[in-house]
N, C-alpha and C positions, 0 to 999 in steps of 0.2 A: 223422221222422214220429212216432217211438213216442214219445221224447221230448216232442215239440210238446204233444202228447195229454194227457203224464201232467202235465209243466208248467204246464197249463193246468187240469187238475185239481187241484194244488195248491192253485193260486192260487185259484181258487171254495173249494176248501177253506179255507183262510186266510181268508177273509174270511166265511166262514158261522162259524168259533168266531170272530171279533170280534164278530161281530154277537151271536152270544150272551152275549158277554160284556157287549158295552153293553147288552143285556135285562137283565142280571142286575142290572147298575147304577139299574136301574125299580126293583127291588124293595126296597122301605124296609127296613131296619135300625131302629136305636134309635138312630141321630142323622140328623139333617136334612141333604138332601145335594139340591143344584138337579138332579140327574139325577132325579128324581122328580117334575119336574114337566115337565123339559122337551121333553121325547115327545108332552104333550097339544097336540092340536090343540084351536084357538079360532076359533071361526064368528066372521070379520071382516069384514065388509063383503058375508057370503054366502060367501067363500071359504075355507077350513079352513087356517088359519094355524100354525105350530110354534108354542107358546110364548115360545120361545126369541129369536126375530124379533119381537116385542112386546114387550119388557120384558126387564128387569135382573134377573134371581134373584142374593139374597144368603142369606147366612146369619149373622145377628146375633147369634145364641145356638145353642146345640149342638141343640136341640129347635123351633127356628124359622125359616120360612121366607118372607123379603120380597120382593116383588115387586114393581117398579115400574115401569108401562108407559112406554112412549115417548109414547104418546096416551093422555090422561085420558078420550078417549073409550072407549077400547079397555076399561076396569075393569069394563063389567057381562061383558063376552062373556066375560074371563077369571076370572071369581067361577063363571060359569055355569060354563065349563067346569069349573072345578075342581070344582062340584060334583054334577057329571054322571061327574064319575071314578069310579074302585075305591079313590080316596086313602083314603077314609073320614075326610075334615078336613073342618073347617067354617072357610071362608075372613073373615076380618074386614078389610073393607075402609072405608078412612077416609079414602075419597074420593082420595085421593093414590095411596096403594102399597095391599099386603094382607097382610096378614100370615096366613102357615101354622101355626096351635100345633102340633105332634105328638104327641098322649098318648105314653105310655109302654105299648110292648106288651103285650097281654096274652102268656099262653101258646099259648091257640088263636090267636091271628090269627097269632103266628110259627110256629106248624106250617102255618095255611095260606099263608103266603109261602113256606115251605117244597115245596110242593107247586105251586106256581103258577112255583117256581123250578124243580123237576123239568120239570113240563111246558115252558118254556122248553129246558133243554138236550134234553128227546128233539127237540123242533121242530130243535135243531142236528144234530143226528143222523142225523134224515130228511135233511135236507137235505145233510148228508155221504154217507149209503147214496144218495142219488139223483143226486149228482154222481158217485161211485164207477159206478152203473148206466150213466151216459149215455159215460164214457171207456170204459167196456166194451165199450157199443155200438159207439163209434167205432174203435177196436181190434177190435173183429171183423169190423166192413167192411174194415179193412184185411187184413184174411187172408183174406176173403172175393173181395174184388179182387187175391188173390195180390199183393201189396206186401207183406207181411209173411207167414213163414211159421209155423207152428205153435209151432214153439220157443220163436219171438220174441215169439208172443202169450202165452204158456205165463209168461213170466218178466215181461213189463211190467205182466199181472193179477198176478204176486204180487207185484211193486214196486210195483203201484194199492195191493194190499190192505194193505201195511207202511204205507204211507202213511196209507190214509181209519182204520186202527188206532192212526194216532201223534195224527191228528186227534181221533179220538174221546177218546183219554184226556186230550187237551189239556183239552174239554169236562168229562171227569166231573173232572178237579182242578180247572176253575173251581167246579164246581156244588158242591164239595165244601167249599171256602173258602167259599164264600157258605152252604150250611148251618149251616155252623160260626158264621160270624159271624151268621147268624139267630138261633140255638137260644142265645146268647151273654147273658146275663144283664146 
């Protein structure tokens, strides 16, 4: 029973730091990398498309980003979106593909990807303190429903807590590698 519970918060755990991790992967750097565009949803035929599902991202140059739809129809809805994004790029399209330029950051815009990176990992955070809340929950009904006695609840919250702790620090060493490669000249 105690086990099932905390297994199973694991596993929620584990996949809330992936998911932050591939957020973190949204956030540009000073090279071009198709993780950055391909989270945007594209208004396709009225329905909100991945990117990704439309077209070919390459990367032809360390600072540019090609894009080549599967439907040449598809090229104004993903121009729009791209500039309906936070990319802050001006997409050039030549009727075939599009191409991404990427300036070269300034200082401020990498302290604010910096920040937009923090808020990314506390969102992983929450969502580790709230998976940690809800096994808690479920462990307390269980001593509640006399299945599990005091003791047993007493030691599976501090093997919850070792745990949503190992999680968290997984988090701030991602956030931390991604600072670093932000603030990176």
């Amino acid at each position: 029973m105690i086990e099932d519970i905390l297994l199973e918060a694991m596993d929620k755990m584990d996949k809330a730091v992936e998911h932050t991790q591939t957020q973190f992967g949204t956030v540009r750097t000073g090279r071009a990398s198709p993780a950055l565009v391909e989270r945007l949803n594209v208004d396709y035929y009225g329905a909100p498309v991945p990117l990704q599902q439309l077209a070919s991202i390459s990367v032809p140059e360390a600072r540019q980003l090609l894009i080549k739809p599967h439907d040449r129809g598809a090229l104004d809805a993903i121009e729009k979106a791209i500039r309906e994004s936070d990319l802050g790029v001006n997409p050039n399209n030549d009727g075939i593909a599009i191409r991404l330029s990427l300036p070269q950051l300034t200082e401020e815009r990498r302290k604010e990807y910096v920040k937009v990176a923090k808020n990314m990992a506390e969102d992983g955070r929450i969502a580790l303190r709230n998976t940690r809340r809800d096994a808690r929950k479920a462990l307390e009904g269980l001593e509640k429903d006399s299945e599990i006695s005091a003791d047993d609840l007493e030691r599976a919250e501090k093997e919850l807590d070792k745990v949503t702790s190992g999680h968290v620090e997984h988090i701030d060493q991602a956030l931390n590698r991604k600072e670093q490669e932000l603030l990176e000249v």
